[in-house]
N, C-alpha and C positions, 0 to 999 in steps of 0.2 A: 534638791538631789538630782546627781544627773542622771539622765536617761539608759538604760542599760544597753547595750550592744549585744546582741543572743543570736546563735545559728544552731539550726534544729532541723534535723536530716528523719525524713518518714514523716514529714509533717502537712500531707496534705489528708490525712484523716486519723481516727485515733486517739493516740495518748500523743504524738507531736501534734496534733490540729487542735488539740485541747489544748497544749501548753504553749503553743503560738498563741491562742486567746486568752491566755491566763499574760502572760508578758506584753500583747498589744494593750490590753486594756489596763497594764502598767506606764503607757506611756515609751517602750524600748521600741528600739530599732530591731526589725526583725531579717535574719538570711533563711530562707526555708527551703531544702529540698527534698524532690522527692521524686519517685522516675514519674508519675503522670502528668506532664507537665500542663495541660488546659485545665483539668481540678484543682492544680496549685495556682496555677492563675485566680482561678472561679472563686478559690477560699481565697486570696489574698484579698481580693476585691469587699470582702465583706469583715475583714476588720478595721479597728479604728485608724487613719492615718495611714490608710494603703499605699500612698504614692510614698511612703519612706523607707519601705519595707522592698525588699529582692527576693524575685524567683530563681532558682536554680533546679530545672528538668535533669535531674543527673540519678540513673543509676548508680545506690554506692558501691558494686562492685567493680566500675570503672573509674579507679583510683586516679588517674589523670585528671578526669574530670571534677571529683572531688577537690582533689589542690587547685586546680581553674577557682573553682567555683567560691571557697575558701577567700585565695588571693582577690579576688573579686570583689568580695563583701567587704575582707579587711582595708580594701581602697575607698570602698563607699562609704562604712562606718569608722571612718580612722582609725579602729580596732576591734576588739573584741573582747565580752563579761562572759560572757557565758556559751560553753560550747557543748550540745547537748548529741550524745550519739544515741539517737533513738531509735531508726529504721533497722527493721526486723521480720522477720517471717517465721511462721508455724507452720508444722506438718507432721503429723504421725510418721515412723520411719520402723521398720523392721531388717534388722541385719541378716535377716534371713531371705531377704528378696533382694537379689541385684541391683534390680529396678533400683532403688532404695538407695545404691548406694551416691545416685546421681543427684538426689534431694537431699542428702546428709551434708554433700559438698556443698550444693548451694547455702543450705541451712547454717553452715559454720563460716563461708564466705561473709553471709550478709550482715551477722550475727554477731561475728568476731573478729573478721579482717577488717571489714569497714567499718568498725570502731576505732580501731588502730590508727586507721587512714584517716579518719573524719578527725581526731583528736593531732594529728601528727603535723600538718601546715598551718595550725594556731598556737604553739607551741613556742616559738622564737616569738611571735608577736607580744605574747603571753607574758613571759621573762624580761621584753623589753618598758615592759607599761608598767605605772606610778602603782595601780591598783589590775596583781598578776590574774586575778579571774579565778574560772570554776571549769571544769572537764568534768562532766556528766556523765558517766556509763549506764545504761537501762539494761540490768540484770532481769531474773525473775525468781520466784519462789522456786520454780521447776528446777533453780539449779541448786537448790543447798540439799537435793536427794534427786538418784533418779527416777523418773514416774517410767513407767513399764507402756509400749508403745510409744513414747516420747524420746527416741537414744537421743536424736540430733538435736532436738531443740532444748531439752538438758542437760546434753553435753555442752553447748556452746555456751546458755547463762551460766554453767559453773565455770567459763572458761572466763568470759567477761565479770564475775563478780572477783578471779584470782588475779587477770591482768589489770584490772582497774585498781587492787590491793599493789600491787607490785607497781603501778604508774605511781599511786599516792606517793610510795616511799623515793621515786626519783625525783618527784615535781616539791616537793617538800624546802630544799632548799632555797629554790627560788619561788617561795610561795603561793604556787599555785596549788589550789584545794581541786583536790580529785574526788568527784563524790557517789558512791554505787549507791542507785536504787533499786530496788526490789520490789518491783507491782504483783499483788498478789490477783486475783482477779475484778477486772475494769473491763467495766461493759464496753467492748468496740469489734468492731469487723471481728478481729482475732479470734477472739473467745465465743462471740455469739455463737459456733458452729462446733460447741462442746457438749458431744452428749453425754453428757454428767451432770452434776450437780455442781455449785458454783458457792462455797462457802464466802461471805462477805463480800458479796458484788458491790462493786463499787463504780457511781455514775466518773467518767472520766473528769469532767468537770472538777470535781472535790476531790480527785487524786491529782490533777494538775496543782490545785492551792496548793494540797499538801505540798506537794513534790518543789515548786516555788520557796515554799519556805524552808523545808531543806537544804536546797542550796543555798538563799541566802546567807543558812548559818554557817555555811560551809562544812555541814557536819559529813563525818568519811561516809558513813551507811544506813539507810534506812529502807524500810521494809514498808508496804502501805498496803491498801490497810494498815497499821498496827495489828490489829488481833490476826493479822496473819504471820506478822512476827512470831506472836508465842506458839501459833503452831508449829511454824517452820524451825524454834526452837526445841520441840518437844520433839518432834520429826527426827531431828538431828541426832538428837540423845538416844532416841531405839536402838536396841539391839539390831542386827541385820534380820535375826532368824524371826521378830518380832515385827519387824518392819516388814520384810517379805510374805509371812502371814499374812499381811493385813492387806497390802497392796498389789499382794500377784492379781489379782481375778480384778484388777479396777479396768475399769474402762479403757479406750484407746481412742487417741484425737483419730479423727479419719488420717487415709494416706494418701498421697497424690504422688502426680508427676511433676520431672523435674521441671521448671522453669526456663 
């Protein structure tokens, strides 16, 4: 079997640093970026086959750089299998504080344009190959409802679970599989600083397998956990006035400043 070609943007810690070691240790060729560029060094160095694998220090709201960085890999790996937009940020956001409205933007930037962008210069590559590949979207639970204290970072996985439905139906003809995932909570930097409780935590490691065999099936969507699936289907189904009972008074991720 040949070796997979994978780029994976947010991937020097996380759910991308898990899923770079979930695909190094398949043997693939790996593109990984992510803005701290001496930790992505630091991690490349420590998986299997490092000298084959590319760093890329790139901010992905520096869209330029992204396409750089893209054309880059695609010259090194003759192509590309799998293109995974994963880099993302979290932040409590209230529309009631201006402040707020400077983290909303970055929040939908990071979130949702550089999906676009990261997906958008492997595209023709994609269309041109024997075997068209896979476009990855990393949705979240937090987008199939809003959570209260969370507008931005809910707004934006609902944005990326509907653009990644609407990518599927154009990539289709030239069969490229487009695949939304849905992490429900996966112990990493992100989450650890949730003061809530964390139904079905999950070590990133064993949501990376899962997430790997997703793709390979090229199945459209999946949720991981699964038993977060059935909530986030049970969620869905509430009434508003049912859903709002339960979840006005929930907690709130902290709030920061913008980046």
């Amino acid at each position: 079997m040949t070796p997979l070609r994978v780029f994976i943007t947010g991937a020097s810690s996380g759910l991308g640093a898990a899923l770079a070691r979930q695909y190094a240790a398949q043997g693939a060729t790996l593109g990984l970026l992510a803005r701290r560029g001496e930790v992505l060094a630091d991690f490349i160095a420590t998986l299997p086959n490092a000298q084959q694998h590319r760093a890329y220090p790139v901010d992905v709201r520096d869209h330029a750089a992204i396409n750089a960085a893209a054309q880059a890999f695609l010259a090194h790996a003759g192509g590309v299998d799998v293109v995974i937009a994963n880099a993302g940020v979290s932040a409590g956001t209230l529309t009631e504080h201006a402040e707020d409205i400077a983290v909303f933007a970055d929040i939908i930037n990071t979130n949702v344009i550089a999906t676009a962008a990261t997906f958008s210069p492997f595209i023709a590559a994609m269309r041109a190959q024997r075997t068209p590949g896979r476009l990855v979207g990393i949705g979240s639970v937090a987008g199939i409802r809003g959570l209260p204290g969370a507008e931005a970072y809910s707004a934006s996985k609902a944005a990326v679970i509907s653009y990644c439905e609407s990518l599927r139906l154009e990539m289709k003809p030239y069969g490229i599989r487009v695949v939304t995932i849905c992490p429900g909570y996966i112990d990493t930097p992100m989450t650890q600083g949730n003061p809530y409780p964390m139904p079905f935590l999950m070590a990133p490691e064993k949501f990376a397998a899962v997430a790997a065999g997703v793709i390979s099936a090229g199945r459209s969507y999946a949720v991981i956990p699964w038993q977060m699936g059935i909530v986030a289907k049970l969620l869905r189904m509430l009434p508003n006035v049912v859903y709002d009972l339960a979840f006005s008074k929930a907690p709130h991720k902290p709030r920061k400043t913008a980046s």
